[in-house]
C-alpha positions in Angstrom: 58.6 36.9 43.7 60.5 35.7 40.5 60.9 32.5 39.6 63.1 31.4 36.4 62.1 29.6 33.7 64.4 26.5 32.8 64.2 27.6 28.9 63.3 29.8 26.2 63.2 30.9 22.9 65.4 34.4 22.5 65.1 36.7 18.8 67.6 39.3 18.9 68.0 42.6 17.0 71.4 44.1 16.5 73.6 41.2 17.1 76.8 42.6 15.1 76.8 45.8 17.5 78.6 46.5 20.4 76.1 45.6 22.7 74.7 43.1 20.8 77.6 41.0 19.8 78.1 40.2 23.1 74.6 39.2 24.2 74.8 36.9 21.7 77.9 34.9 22.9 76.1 35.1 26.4 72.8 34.0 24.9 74.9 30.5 23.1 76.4 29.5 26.4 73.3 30.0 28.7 71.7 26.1 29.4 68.5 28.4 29.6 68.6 29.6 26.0 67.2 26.9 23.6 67.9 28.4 19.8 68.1 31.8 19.0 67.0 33.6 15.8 69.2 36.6 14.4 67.0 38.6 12.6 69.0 41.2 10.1 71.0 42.1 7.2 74.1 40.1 7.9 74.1 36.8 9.1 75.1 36.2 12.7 79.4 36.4 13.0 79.7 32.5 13.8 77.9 29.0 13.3 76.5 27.3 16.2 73.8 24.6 16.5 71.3 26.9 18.5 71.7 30.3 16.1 69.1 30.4 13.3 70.2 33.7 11.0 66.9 35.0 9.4 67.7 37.7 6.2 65.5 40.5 6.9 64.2 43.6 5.9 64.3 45.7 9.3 62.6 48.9 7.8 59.7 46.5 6.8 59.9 43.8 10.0 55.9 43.4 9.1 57.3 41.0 6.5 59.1 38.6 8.9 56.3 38.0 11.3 56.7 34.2 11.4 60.7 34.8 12.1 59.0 35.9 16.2 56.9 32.4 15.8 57.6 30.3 19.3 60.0 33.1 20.4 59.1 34.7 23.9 62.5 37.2 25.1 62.8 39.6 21.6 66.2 41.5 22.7 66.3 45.0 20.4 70.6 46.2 20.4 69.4 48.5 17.7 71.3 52.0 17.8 73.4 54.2 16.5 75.2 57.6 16.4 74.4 61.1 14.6 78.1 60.4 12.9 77.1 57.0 11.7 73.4 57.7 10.5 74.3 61.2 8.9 71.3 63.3 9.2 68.3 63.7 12.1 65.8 61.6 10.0 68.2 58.5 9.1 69.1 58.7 12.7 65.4 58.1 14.0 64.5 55.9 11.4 67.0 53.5 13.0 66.5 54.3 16.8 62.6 54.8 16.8 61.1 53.7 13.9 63.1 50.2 13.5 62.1 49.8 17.3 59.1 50.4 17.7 58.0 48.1 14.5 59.8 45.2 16.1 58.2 45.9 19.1 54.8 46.1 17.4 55.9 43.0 15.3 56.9 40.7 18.4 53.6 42.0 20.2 51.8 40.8 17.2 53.7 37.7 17.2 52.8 36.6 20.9 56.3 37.9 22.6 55.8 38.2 26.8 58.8 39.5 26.9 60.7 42.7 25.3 64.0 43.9 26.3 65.8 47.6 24.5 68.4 48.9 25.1 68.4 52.6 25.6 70.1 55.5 27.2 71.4 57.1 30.7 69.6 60.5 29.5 66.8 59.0 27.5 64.1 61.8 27.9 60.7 62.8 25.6 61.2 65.8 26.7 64.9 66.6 26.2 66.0 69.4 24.5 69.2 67.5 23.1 67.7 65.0 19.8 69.6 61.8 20.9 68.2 61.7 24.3 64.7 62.7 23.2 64.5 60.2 20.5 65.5 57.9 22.9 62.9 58.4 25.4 59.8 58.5 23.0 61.4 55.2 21.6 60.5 54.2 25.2 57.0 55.7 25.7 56.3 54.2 22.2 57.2 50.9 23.4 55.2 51.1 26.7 52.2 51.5 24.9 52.4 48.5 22.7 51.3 46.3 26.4 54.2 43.7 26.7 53.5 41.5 30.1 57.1 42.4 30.9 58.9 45.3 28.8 62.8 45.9 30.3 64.6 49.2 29.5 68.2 49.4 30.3 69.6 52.3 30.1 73.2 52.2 30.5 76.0 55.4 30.6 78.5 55.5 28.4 79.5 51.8 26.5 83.3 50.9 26.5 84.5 47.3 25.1 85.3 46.5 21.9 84.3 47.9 18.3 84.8 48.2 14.8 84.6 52.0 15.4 86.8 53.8 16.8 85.3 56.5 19.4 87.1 59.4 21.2 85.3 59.7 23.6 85.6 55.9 25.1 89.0 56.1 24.7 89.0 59.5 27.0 86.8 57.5 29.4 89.2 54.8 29.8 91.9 57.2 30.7 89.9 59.4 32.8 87.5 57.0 34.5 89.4 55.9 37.6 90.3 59.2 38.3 87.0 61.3 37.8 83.8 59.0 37.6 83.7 58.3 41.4 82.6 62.0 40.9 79.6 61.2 39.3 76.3 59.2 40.0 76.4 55.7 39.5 74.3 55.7 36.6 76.1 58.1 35.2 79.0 56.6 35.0 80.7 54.6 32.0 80.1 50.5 31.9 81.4 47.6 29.9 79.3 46.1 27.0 80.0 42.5 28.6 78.4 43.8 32.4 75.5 44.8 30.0 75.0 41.9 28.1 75.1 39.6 31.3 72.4 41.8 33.0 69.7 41.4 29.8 70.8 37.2 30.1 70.3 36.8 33.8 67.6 39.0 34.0 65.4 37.8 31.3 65.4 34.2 33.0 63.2 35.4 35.7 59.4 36.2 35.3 58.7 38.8 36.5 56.0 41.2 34.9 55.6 44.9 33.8 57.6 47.6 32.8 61.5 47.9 35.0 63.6 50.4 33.6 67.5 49.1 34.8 70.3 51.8 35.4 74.4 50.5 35.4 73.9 49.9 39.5 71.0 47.2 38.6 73.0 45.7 35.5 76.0 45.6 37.7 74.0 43.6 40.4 72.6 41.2 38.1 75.8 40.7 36.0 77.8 39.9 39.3 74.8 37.1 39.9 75.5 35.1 36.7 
């Protein structure tokens, strides 16, 4: 049975993304959530009293090992797109190596807790180079031994962005009219549902590795 824990420490990767812009607003108004440390390039997109912005490196996240000091939930919003990394190896730099160092990084550090979020097709084996970088992102981080490691894997992200993408666009105009069509998890899902799921679920302690499809998030979001 889960229990939650009245407060913690929270580190997350990727705050300035889509995904990760909005955990970050959930993350300041939780009473759960003591401080939290942005760790990255630029610093965090507004001042409050529990946000500690940390300049870093993240090709080289060996360097800000004391930046994981007291935290125990390490959230990793790192991603992005063939069109915005521009070739196979910038990509995976970005999506697996950048990953799994800040998982090996927070491991080091004494994080219980890792959450990532991944991808509805996330597969090793996958013939298609997203998904398969994807899922050995995954199998890399389940080997690191985190006492809980959460994987959500969500379908296809619509809120807000600074890019522009065709293809959300198409899914806000075709959604209600085709996507009862398809599996749940295959479905599309709002940043917002997303970023409520990580919060709520992260305050419970449970152990081992979950691995959370848009039903699940959908669930726990409602339960906030």
């Amino acid at each position: 049975m889960s229990i939650h824990q009245p407060f913690f420490n929270a580190l997350i990767l990727g705050y300035t993304g889509a995904v990760g812009s909005v955990l970050l607003e959930e993350l300041v108004k939780s009473d759960k959530v003591n401080s939290i440390v942005c760790l990255g390039r630029r610093p965090a997109p507004y001042d409050h009293h529990k946000i500690q912005f940390v300049q870093a490196d993240l090709s080289n996240l060996v360097k800000h090992l004391d930046a994981f000091s007291g935290i125990s939930r390490v959230y990793c919003c790192l991603g992005s797109t063939m069109k915005q990394a521009g070739s196979k190896e910038a990509f995976k730099k970005v999506d697996y190596n950048m990953v799994v160092d800040a998982a090996n990084v927070a491991k080091q550090a004494g994080v219980t807790h890792f959450s990532l979020i991944s991808a509805v097709g996330a597969d090793a084996k996958s013939g298609f180079f997203y998904n398969q970088v994807k899922g050995e992102a995954e199998q890399a981080l389940e080997a690191v031994g985190f006492e809980r490691l959460s994987i959500y894997r969500p379908g296809l992200l619509l809120g807000d962005r600074q890019e522009v993408r065709v293809g959300e666009r198409i899914a806000k105009v075709l959604s209600p009219l085709f996507e009862w069509l398809f599996p749940v998890r295959f479905r599309s899902i709002h940043v917002r549902i997303v970023a409520q799921a990580m919060l709520l679920n992260s305050i419970k302690t449970d152990e081992g590795l979950e691995v959370i499809f848009n039903g699940e998030m959908k669930t726990l979001a409602k339960a906030l």
